[in-house]
C-alpha positions in Angstrom: -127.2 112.0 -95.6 -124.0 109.9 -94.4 -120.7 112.0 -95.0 -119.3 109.5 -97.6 -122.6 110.1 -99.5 -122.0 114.1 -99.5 -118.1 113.6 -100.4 -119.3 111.3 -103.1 -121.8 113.7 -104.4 -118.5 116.1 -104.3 -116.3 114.3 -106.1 -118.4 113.8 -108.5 -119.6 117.0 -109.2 -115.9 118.3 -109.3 -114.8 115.4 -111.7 -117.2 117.1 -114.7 -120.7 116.9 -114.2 -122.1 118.1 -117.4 -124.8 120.9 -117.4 -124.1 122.3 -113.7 -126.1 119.8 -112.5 -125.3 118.0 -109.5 -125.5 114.2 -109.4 -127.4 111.9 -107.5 -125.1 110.5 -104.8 -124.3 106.4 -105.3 -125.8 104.3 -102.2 -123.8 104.4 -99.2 -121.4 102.4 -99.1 -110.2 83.3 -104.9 -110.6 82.8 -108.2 -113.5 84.3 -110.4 -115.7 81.6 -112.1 -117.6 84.0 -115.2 -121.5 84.2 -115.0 -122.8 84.4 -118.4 -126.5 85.4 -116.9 -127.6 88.9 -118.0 -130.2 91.3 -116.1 -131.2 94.5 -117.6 -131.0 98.1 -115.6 -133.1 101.1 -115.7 -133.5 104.5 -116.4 -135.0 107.1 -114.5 -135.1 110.9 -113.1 -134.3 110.1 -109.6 -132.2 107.1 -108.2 -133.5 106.3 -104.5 -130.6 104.7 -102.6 -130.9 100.8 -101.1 -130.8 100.3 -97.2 -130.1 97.1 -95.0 -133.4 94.6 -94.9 -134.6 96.6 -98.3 -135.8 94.5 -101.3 -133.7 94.4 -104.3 -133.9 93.4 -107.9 -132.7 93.4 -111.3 -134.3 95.1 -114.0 -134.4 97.7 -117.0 -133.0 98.9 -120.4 -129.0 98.6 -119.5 -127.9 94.7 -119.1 -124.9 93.8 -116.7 -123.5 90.5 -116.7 -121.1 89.1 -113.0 -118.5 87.3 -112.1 -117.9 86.6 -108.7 -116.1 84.3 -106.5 -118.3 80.9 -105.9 -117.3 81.1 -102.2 -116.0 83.7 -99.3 -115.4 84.0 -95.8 -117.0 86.6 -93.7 -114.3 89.3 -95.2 -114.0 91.3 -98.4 -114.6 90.0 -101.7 -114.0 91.2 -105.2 -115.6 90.5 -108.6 -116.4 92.5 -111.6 -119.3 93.7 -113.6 -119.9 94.3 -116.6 -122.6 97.0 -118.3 -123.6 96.7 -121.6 -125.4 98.9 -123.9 -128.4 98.0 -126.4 -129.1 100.1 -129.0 -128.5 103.6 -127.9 -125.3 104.6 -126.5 -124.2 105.3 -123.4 -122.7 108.4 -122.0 -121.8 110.2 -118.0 -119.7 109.9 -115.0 -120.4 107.1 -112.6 -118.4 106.5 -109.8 -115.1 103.8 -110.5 -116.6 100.4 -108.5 -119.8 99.2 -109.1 -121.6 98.8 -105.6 -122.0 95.2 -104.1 -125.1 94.0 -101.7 -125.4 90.6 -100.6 -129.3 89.5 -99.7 -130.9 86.9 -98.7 -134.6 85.9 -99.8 -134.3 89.1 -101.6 -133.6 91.0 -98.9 -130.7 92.8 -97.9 -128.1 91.8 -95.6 -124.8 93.5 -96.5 -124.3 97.2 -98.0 -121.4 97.9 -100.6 -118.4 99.1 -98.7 -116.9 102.7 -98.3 -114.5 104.0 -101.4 -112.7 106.6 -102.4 -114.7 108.0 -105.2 -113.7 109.8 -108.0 -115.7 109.9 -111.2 -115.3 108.5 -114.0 -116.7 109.1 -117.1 -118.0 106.5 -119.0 -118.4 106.5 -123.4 -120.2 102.8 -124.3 -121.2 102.5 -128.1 -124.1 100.4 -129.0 -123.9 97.3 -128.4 -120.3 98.4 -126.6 -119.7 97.5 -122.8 -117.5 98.6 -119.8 -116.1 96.5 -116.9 -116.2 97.7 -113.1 -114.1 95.8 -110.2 -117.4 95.2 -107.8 -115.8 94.9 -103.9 -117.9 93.6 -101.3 -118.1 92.2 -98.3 -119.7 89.5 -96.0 -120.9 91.8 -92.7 -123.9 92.0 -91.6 -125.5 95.5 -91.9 -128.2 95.0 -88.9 -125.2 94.6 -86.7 -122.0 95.3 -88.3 -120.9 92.0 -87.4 -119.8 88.8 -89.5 -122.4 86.9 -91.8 -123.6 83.7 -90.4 -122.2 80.7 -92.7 -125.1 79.8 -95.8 -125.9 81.1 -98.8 -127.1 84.3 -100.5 -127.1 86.1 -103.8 -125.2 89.1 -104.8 -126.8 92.4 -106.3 -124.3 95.2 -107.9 -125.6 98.6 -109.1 -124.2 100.8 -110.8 -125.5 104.7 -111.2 -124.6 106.8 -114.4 -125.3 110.4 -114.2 -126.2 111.5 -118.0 -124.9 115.0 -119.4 -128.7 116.2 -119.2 -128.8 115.7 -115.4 -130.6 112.5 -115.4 -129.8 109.2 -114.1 -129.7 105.9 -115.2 -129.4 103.0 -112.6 -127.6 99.2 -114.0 -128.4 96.5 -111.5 -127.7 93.2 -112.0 -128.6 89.5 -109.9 -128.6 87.6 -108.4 -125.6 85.5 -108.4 -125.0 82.8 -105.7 -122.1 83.4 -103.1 -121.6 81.0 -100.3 -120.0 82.4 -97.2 -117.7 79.9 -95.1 -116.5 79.7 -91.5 -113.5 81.5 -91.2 
């Protein structure tokens, strides 16, 4: 486990983790044209984090709708998410950012990059939402170097840790982001 995961998994816990229970770590770490596209997130006891050259979707109970800049070069880039809960509401700490992976053919190519985290606790009504600034950025996580010019598709996740101890995982995507020479 990376030391950003562990102080993550700290800050977290110290921020008011309900029940004693510790929560699962997050994954390691222009203008903004809206998406109105909606993908749904899941629930479940154990979130497993996402790793370079992974596979990742969209799916589950929790839908999160993007916006995202149509084009970036191979530096940082910032959007924002948006969760938004069905019927039941929504209640935890999660961390302040939602977490940003670019991919390619559903693979991925670029991991979210490294925060300062400090919990935040989270209170969405039914059919209620909360926004999240979602930072990424266009390096390659094979080689730490820049992204090669072309297209891809953006994941974020977010990861709630309920009062109860369990987790619930939004993820939302793909929306298109075309990286440009510098």
């Amino acid at each position: 486990m990376s030391w950003i995961r562990v102080i993550a998994a700290a800050a977290l816990c110290a921020s008011g983790c309900a029940g004693g229970q510790p929560p699962v770590a997050p994954p390691s770490p222009a203008p903004v044209a809206p998406d109105t596209s909606a993908t749904d997130g899941e629930r479940r006891a154990d979130v497993v984090p996402v790793g370079c050259g992974e596979s990742i979707g969209a799916s589950g109970p929790v839908k999160m709708t993007g916006e995202f800049p149509a084009t970036t070069t191979p530096d940082q880039f910032t959007g924002k998410v948006t969760i938004i809960a069905g019927t039941a509401k929504i209640t935890g700490v999660t961390t302040p950012g939602a977490d940003v992976y670019l991919a390619r053919d559903g693979k991925i190519v670029s991991v979210p990059v490294p925060k300062d985290l400090v919990g935040r606790q989270v209170d969405i009504e039914p059919g209620g939402s909360a926004a999240f600034d979602a930072p990424g950025s266009a390096r390659d996580c094979a080689t730490d170097g820049q992204l090669a010019p072309g297209r891809y598709e953006i994941y974020a996740k977010i990861v709630l840790t309920e009062a109860e101890g369990s987790s619930m995982e939004a993820t939302g995507g793909p929306w298109p982001l075309e990286v440009i020479a510098e």
